[in-house]
N, C-alpha and C positions, 0 to 999 in steps of 0.2 A: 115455744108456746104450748105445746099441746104435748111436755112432757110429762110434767106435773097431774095433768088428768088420769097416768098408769100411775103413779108415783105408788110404793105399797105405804106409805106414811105421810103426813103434813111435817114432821119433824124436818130438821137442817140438817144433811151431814157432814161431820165436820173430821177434817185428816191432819191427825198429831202426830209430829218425829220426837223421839226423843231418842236422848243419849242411853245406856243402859250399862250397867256391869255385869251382863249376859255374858257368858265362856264356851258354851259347849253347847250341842243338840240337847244334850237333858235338862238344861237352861229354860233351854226353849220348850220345853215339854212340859214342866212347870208352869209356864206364863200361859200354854194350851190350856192344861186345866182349867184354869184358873176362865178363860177368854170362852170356853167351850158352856159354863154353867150361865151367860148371859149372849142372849138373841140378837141386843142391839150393836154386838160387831160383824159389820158387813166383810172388813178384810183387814187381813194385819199380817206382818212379816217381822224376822230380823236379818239384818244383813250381818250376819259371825265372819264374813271377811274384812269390814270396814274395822279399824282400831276402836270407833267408837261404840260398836257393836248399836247402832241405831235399830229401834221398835217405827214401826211405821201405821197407825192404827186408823181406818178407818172406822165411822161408829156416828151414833145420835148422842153418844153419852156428852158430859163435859170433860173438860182436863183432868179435871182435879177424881173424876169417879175413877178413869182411866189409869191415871197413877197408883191409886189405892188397891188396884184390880192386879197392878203390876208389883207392888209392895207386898200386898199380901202374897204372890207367889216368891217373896224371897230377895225383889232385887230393889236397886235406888236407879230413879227416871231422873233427867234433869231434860227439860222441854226444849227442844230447838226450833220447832215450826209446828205454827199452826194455822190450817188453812179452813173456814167456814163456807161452805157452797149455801 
């Protein structure tokens, strides 16, 4: 109940996996860039051991910004979960 009153936003956060055709730590370094020029990702990973190389993005953004944020560094997202708090 009385989390919401520290909350630093009113916004939803919402946590997106996707699939990725990320290969390598300079993959991921690209997709940094790219995630470092906008404030509204709280946290994001990829797992480069998983075959599907899955993006884990937390964030206020929508899907669809997210993806765009990930295209423009270079790669193709295909969505597997998404979870809205």
């Amino acid at each position: 109940m009385f989390s919401n009153i520290f909350s630093k936003s009113k916004t939803k956060s919402s946590k997106y996996i996707f699939n990725t055709n990320v290969k390598c730590s300079g993959c991921v370094q690209k997709i940094e860039k790219e995630f470092q020029a906008i404030s509204n990702i709280s946290e994001w990973n990829v797992d480069l051991n998983s075959p599907d190389k899955p993006l884990t993005v937390v964030t206020d953004l929508s899907q669809k910004e997210v993806q765009k944020l990930i295209e423009k560094a270079g790669f193709t997202t295909k969505i597997v979960s998404s979870d809205t708090n």
